[in-house]
C-alpha positions as a printed NumPy array, in Angstrom:
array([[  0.   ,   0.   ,   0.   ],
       [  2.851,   2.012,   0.93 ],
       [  4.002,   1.75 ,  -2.571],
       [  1.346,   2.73 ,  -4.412],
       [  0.785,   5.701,  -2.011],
       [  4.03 ,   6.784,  -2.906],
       [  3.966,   6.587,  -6.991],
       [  0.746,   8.072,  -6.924],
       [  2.106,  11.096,  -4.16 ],
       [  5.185,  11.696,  -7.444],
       [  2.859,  11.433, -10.708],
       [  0.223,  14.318,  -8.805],
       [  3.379,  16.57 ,  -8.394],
       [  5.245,  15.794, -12.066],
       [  1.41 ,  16.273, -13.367],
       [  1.394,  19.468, -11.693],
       [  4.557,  20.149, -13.357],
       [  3.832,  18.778, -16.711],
       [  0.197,  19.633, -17.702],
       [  0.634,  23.089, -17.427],
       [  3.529,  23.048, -19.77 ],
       [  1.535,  21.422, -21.753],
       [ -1.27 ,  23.588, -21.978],
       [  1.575,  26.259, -22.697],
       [  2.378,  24.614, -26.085],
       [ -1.355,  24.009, -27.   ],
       [ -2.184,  27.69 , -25.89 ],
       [  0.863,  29.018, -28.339],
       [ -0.604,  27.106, -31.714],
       [ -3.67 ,  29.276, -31.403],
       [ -1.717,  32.03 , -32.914],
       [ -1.062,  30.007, -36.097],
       [ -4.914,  29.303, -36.661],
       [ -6.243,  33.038, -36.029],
       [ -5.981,  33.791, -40.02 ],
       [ -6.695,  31.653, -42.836],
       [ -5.067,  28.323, -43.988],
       [ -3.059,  30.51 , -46.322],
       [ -2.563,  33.729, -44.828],
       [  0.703,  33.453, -42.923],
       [  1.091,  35.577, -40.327],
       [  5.094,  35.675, -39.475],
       [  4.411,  37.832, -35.995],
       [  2.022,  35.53 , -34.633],
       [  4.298,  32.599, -36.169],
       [  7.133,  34.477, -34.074],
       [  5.267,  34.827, -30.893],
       [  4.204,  31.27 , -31.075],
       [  8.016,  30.496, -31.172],
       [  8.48 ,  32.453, -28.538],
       [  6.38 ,  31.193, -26.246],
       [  6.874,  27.84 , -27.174],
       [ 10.931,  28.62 , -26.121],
       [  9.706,  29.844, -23.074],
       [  7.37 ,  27.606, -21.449],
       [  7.598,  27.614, -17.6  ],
       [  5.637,  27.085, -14.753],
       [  5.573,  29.437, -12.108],
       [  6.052,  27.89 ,  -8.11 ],
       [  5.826,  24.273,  -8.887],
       [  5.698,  22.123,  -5.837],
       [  5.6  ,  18.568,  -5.342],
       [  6.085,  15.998,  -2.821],
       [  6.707,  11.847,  -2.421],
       [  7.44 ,   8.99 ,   0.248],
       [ 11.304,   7.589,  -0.063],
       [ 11.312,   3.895,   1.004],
       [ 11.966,   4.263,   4.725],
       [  9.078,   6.151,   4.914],
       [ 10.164,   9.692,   4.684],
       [  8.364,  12.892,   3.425],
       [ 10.178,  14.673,   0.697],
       [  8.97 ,  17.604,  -0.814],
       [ 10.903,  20.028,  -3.323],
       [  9.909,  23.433,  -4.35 ],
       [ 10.91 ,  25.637,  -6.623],
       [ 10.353,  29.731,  -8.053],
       [ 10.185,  28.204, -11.738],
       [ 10.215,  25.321, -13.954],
       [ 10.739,  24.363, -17.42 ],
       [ 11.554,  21.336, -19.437],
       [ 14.815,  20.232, -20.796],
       [ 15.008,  20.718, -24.601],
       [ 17.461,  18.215, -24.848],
       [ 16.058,  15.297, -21.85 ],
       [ 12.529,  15.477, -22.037],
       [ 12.639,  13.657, -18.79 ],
       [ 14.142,  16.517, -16.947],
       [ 12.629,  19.591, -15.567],
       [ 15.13 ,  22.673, -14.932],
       [ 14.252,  24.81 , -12.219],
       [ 15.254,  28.   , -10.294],
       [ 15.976,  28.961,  -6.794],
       [ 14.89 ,  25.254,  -5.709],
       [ 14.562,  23.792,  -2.328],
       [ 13.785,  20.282,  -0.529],
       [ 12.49 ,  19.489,   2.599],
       [ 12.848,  15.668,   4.101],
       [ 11.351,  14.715,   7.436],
       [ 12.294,  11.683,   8.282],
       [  9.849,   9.167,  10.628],
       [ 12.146,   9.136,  13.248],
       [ 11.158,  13.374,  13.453],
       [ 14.481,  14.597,  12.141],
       [ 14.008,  17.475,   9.371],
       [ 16.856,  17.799,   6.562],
       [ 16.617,  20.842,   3.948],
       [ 18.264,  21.997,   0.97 ],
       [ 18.66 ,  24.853,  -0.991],
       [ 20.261,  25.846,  -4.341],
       [ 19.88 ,  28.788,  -6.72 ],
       [ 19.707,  26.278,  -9.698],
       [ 19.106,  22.763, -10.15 ],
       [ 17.418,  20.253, -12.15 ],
       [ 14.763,  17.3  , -11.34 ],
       [ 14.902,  13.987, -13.528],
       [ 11.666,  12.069, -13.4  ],
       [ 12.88 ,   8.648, -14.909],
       [ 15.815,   8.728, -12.79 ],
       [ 13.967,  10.523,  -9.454],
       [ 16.997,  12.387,  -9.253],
       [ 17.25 ,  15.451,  -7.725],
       [ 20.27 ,  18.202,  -8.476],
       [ 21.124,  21.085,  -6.614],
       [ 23.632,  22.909,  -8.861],
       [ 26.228,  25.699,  -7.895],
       [ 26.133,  26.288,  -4.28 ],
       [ 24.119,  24.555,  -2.127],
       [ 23.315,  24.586,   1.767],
       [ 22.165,  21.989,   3.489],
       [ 20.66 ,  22.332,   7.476],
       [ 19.695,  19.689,   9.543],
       [ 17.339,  19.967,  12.537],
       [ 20.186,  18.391,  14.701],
       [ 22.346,  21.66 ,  14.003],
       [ 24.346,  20.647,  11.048],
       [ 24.792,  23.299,   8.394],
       [ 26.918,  22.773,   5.533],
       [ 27.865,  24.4  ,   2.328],
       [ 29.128,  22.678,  -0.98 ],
       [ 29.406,  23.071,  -4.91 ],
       [ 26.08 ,  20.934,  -5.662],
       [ 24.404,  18.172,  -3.794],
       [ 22.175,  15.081,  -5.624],
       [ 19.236,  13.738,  -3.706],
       [ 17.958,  10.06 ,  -4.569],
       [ 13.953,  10.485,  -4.383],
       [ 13.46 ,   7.147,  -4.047],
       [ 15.624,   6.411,  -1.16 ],
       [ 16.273,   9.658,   0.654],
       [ 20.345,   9.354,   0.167],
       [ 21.893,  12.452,  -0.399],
       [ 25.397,  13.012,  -1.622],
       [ 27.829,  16.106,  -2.194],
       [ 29.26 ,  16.793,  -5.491],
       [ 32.337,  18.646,  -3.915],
       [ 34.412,  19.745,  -0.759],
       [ 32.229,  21.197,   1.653],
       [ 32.376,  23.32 ,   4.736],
       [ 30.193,  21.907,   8.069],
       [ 28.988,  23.676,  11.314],
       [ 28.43 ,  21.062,  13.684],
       [ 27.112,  21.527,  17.294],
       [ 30.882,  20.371,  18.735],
       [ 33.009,  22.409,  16.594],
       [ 33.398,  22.835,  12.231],
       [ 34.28 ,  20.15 ,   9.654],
       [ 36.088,  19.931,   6.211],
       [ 35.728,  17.255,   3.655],
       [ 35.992,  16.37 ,   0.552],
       [ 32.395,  14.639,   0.588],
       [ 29.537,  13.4  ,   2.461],
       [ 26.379,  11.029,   2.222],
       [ 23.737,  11.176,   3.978],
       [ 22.313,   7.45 ,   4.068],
       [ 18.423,   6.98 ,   5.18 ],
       [ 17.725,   4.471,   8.188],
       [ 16.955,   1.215,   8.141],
       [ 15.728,  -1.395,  10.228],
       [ 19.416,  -2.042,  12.041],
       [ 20.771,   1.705,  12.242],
       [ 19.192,   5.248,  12.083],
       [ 20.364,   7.716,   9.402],
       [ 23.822,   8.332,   9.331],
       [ 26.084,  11.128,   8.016],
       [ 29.256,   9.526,   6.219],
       [ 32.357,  12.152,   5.812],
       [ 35.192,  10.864,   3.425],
       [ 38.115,  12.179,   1.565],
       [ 40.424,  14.315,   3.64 ],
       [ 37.996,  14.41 ,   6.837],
       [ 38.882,  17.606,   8.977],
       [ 37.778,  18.784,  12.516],
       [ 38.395,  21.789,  14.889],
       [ 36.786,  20.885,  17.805],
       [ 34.913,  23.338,  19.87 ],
       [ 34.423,  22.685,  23.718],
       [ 30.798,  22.825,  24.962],
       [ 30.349,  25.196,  28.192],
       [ 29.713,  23.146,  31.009]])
């Protein structure tokens, strides 16, 4: 049931996505029929172009369960589709939100990034901060967030604030829980830590 919950949760928020650049398209072949089969009208063929170029849903929002039963939802100020992967939707000043069952809240923010449906792969492009609700905060060059399974990995090094001090690595993942361990946070490549003491 779970399942099903799940792929239905994802094809509401890529239809939300989707339709309305479809009805974009439909909406910009009106111009071409407003004259006669063979009166060509080159401005309204030109607007039609243009609008066709720039189809783009404003504020697109959509959400899904990942397999260990987490909440993910990813937002976004725009949205358009990929000329070139018609799978992927490119978006702008995008954000995701994952609260996990165990009440721990993850989110991300980029200035770009990109969604891929077939893949349900998430891309935060440029810089990207991640803050966790157990006072992490980090800062990389692009993060990639599995949709399906709530793992999250860094593209590059990355700067941390951690409650006991500040790290520096040259990557981390952030793997989901399962039924043995809760999530974890997994630094690697050149792993660096100034600790700071805690008052007493």
């Amino acid at each position: 049931m779970g399942g099903a919950d799940n792929l239905h949760s994802q094809m509401v928020g890529w239809a939300k996505i989707i339709l309305p650049l479809c009805a974009l398209a439909l909406l910009s072949t009106l111009f071409l029929f407003a004259r006669g089969a063979n009166d060509i009208d080159t401005e309204a063929l030109a607007r039609a172009e243009e609008i066709a170029r720039a189809q783009q849903v404003t504020a697109p929002e959509f959400s899904g369960v990942t397999d260990d039963g987490s909440i993910i939802v990813i937002a976004a100020k725009s949205a358009q589709p990929d000329d070139m992967r018609p799978d992927t939707v490119q978006v702008d000043d995008i954000s995701l939100r994952l609260n996990t069952p165990q009440g721990r809240v993850l989110n991300i923010a980029a200035v770009q990034g990109e969604v891929d449906g077939r893949a349900q792969i998430a891309s935060f492009l440029g810089l990207a901060r991640l803050e966790t609700s157990t006072g992490y905060e980090l800062e990389t060059n692009g993060l990639t967030a599995e949709l399906g399974t709530g793992r999250i990995t860094s593209e590059g090094l990355l700067e941390i604030r951690a409650p006991f001090g500040q790290l520096t690595a040259g990557s981390v993942t952030f793997e989901p829980a399962s039924e043995t361990r809760g999530q974890q946070m997994l630094f690697t490549n050149g792993v660096r830590l100034l600790y700071t003491p805690q008052d007493p």
